[in-house]
Structure formats: structure tokens, C-alpha cells
MISE-615625 format. One record per residue: x, y, z of N, C-alpha, C in turn; residue in one letter. Coordinates in Angstrom, 1 decimal, m for minus. Example, Ala and Ser with C-alpha at 12.3 -4.5 7.8 and 13.67 -1.06 7.14 Angstrom:
% residues 2
SITE     n.u     n.v     n.w    ca.u    ca.v    ca.w     c.u     c.v     c.w  pado
SITE    13.2    m5.7     7.8    12.3    m4.5     7.8    13.2    m3.3     7.8     A
SITE    12.8    m2.2     7.1    13.7    m1.1     7.1    12.9     0.0     7.9     S
//
This chain:
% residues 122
SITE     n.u     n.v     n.w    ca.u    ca.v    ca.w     c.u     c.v     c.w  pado
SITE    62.3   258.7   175.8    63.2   258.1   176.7    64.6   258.0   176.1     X
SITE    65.5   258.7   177.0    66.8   258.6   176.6    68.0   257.8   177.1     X
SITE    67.4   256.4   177.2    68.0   255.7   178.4    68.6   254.2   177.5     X
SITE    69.2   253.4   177.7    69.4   252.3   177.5    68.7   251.7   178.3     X
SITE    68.0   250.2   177.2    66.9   249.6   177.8    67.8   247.7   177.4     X
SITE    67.6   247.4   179.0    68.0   246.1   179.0    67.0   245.2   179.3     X
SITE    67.3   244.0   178.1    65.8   243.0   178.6    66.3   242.3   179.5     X
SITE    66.0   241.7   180.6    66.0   240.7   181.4    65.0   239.7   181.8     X
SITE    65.3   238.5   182.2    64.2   237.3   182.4    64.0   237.7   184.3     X
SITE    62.8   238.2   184.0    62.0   238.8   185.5    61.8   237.1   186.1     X
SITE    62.2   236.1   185.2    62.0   234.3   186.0    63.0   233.8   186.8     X
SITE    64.1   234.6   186.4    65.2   234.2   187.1    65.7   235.1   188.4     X
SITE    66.0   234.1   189.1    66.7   234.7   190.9    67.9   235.2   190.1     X
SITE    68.7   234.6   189.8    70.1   235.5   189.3    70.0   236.8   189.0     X
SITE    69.0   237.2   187.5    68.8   238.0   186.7    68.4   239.3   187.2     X
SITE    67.6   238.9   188.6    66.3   239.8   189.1    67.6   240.3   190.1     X
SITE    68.5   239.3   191.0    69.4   239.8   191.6    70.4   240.9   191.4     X
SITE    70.6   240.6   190.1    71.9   241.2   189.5    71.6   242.9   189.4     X
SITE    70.1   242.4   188.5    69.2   243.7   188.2    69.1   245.2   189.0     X
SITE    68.7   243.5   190.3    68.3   244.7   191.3    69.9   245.4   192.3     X
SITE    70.7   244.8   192.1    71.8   245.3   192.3    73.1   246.5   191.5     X
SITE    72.4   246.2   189.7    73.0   246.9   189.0    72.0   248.5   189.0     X
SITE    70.9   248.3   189.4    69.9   249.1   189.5    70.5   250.4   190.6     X
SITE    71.1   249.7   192.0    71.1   250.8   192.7    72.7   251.2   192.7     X
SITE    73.3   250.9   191.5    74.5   251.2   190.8    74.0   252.5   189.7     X
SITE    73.1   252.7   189.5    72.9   253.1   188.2    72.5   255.1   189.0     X
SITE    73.3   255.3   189.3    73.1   256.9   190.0    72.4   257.7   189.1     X
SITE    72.9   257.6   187.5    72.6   258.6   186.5    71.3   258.5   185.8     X
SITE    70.3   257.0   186.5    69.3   256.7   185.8    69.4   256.5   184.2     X
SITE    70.7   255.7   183.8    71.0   255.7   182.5    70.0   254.2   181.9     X
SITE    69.9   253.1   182.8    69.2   252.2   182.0    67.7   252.0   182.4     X
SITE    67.0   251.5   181.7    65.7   251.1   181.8    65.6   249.7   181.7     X
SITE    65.2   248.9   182.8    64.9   247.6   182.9    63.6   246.9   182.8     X
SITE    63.8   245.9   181.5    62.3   245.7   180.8    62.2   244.0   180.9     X
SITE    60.8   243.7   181.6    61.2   242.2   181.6    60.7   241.5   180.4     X
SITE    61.2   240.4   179.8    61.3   239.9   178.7    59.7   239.3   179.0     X
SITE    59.1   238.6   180.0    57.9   238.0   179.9    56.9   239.5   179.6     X
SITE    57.2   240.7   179.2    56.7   242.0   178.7    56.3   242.2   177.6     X
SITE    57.5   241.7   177.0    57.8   242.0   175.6    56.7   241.4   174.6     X
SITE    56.1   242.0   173.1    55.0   242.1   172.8    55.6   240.6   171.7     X
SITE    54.9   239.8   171.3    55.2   238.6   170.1    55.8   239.3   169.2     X
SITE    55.3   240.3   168.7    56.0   240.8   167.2    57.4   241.4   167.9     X
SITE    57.8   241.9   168.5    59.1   242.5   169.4    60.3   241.2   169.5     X
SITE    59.2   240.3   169.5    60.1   238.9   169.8    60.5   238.0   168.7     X
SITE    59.8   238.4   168.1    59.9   238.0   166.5    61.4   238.4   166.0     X
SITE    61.4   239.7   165.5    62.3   240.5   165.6    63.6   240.5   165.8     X
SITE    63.5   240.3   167.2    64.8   240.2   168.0    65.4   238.3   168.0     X
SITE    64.5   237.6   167.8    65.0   236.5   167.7    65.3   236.1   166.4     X
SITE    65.6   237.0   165.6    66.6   236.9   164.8    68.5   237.4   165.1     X
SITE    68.8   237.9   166.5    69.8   237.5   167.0    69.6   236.4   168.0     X
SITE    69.1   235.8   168.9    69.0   235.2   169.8    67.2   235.0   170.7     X
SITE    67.2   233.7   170.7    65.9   233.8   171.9    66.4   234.8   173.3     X
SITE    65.1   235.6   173.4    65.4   236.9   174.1    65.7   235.8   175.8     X
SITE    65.3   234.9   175.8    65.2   234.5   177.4    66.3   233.6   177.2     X
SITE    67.2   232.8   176.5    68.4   232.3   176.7    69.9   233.6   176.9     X
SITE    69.7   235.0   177.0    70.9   236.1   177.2    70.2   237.1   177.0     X
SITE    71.2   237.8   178.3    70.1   239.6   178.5    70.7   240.2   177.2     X
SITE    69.6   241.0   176.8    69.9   241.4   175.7    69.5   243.1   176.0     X
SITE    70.1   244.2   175.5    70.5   245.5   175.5    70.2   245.9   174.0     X
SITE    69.2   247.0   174.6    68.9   248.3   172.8    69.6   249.4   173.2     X
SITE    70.5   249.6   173.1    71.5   251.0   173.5    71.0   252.2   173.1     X
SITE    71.5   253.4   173.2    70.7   254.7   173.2    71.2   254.5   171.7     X
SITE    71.9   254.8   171.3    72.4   254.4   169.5    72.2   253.6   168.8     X
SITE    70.7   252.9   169.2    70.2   251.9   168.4    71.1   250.8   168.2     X
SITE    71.8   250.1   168.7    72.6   249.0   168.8    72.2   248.1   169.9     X
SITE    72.1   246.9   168.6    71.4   245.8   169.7    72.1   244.7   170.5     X
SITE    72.9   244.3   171.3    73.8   244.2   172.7    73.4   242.6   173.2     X
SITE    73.7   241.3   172.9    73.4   240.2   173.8    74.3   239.6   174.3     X
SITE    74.3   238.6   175.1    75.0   238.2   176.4    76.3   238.7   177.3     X
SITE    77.3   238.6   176.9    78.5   239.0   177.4    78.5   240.4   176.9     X
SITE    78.5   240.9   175.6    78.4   242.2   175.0    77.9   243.2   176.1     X
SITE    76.5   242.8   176.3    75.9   243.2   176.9    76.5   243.6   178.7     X
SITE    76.8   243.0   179.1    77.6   242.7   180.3    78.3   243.8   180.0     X
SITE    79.1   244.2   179.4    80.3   244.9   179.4    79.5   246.0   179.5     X
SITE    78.8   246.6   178.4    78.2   247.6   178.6    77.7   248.4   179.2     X
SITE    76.9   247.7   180.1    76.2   247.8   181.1    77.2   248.2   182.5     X
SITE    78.5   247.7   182.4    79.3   247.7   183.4    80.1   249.2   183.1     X
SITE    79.9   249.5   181.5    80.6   250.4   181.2    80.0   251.9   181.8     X
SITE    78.6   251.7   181.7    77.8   252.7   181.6    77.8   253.2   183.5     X
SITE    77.5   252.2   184.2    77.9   252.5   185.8    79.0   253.3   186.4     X
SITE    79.5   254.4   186.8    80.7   254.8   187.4    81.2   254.1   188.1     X
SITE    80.4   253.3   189.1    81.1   252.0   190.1    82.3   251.2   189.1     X
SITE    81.1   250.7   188.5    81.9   249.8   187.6    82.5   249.7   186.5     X
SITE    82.7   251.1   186.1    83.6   251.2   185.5    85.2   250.7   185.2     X
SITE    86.1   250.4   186.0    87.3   249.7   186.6    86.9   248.2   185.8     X
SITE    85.7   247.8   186.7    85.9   246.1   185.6    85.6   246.0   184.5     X
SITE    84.4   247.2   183.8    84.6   247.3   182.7    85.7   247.6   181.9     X
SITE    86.6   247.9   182.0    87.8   247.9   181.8    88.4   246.8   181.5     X
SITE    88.8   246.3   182.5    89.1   244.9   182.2    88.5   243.8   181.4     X
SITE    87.1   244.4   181.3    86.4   243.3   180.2    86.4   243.5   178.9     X
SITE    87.2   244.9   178.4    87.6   245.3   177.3    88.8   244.7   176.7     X
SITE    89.7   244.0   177.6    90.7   243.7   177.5    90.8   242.8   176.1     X
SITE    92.1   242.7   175.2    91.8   241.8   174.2    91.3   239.8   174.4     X
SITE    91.9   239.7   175.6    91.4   237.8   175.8    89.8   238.2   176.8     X
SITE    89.6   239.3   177.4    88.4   239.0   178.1    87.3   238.7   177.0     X
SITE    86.7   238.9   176.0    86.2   238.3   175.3    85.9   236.6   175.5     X
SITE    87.0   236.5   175.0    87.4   235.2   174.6    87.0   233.9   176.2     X
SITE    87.3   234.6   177.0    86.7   234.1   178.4    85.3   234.3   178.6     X
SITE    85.1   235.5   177.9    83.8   236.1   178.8    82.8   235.5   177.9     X
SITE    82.5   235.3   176.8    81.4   234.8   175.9    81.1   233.2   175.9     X
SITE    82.2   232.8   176.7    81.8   231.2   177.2    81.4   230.9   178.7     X
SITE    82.0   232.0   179.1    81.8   232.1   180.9    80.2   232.3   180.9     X
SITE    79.6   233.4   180.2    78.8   234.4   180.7    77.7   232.7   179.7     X
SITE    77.9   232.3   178.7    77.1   231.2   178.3    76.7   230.0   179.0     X
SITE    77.9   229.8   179.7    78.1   228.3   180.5    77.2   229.1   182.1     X
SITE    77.2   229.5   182.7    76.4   230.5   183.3    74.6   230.5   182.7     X
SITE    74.8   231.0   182.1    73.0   231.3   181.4    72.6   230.0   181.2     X
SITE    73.2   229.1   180.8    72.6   228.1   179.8    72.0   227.0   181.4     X
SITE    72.9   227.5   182.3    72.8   226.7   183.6    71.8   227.4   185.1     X
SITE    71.4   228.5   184.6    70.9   229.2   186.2    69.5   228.9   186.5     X
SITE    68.8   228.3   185.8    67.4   227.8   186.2    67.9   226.2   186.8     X
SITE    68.7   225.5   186.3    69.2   224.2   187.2    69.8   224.4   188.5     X
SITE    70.5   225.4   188.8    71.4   226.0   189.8    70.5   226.4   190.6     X
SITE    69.7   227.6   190.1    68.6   228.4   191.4    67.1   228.4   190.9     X
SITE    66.6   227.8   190.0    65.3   227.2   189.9    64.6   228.4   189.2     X
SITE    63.5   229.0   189.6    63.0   229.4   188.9    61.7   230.4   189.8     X
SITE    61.6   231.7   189.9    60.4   232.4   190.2    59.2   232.9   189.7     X
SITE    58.3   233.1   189.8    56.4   233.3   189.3    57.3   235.0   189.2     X
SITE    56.7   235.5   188.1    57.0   237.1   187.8    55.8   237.5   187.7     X
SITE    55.1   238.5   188.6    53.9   239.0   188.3    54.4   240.3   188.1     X
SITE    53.5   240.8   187.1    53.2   242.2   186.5    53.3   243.3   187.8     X
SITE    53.7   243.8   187.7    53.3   245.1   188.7    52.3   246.2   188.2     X
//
């Protein structure tokens, strides 16, 4: 697979929203969307040495580069042709600096905000 693979929390209405909307953005079939209730213990072991995988989506990039929260976001926006343009703008030298508190204050809040979904396996 030569795709970038994003984890997402398949629990959340936001997550699943965004997904399923960055999804029918994604013309080139460049990412692979993997839900984090998937992911194997030892996988999570691992990776939670940057971050608990379900508090920020987290990104394995085709170059083995491992991508969480805001990072992630850009990326992901970079890799779309649509959205391209705002990825741009999120490159900018202060979007950072906005975006890694925004995109936290956000995450740390979307299960209070829109609750929470049953994710069954397909």
C-alpha cells in the first residue's frame, strides 16, 4: 500500500464526519482511513510514545513520518487538490501557533460537545 494512513477515533461524530467528508475530497485515493478502536495493543504501545492515539488523529505518511494533531491536519489538507489553498495558509509562519491550540481546545472537547457513537467493525 502506497497510501498515507490516518488513524481516527471511528467514536466520534466529528472525526467520522470530517473523515467521511475528507474522504470524498480525496480523488487520488492517496489516504487510508484506519479506525483507532482497530489498532492491535502492541501498535498502541508504540505510538503512545508520541501521544494517546484517541486524544489526536494521528498520520503514518508514505515516508514513514509519524504526523499528530494539528500536524496532521495540514497534511492531510496538503495532500487533497481541493484543499490545497487552505493548506497553504496553514503553513503560514503564526498558523501554527493558532493551530496547535485550536485544533487541541477542539479534541480535548468533542465528546462533551457531540457525545459519543457505538463503532461497529464492518
Amino acid at each position: 500500500m502506497n497510501r498515507h494512513i490516518v488513524f481516527f477515533d471511528a467514536e466520534c461524530p466529528l472525526c467520522r464526519t470530517v473523515k467521511a467528508a475528507l474522504k470524498k475530497l480525496d480523488w487520488n485515493d492517496a489516504i487510508f482511513w484506519y479506525p483507532v478502536q482497530e489498532v492491535s495493543e502492541s501498535v498502541k504501545e508504540r505510538v503512545n510514545g508520541y501521544k494517546n492515539m484517541y486524544d489526536e488523529i494521528f498520520m503514518y505518511t508514505k515516508d514513514k513520518q509519524m504526523l499528530t494533531g494539528f500536524d496532521t491536519v495540514r497534511r492531510i489538507l496538503s495532500i487533497l487538490p481541493a484543499t490545497m489553498p487552505l493548506a497553504l495558509l496553514l503553513h503560514l509562519p503564526f498558523a501554527k501557533i493558532i493551530g496547535d491550540p485550536a485544533y487541541r481546545f477542539v479534541s480535548t472537547r468533542r465528546y462533551k460537545w457531540l457525545g459519543r457513537v457505538t463503532y461497529n467493525k464492518s
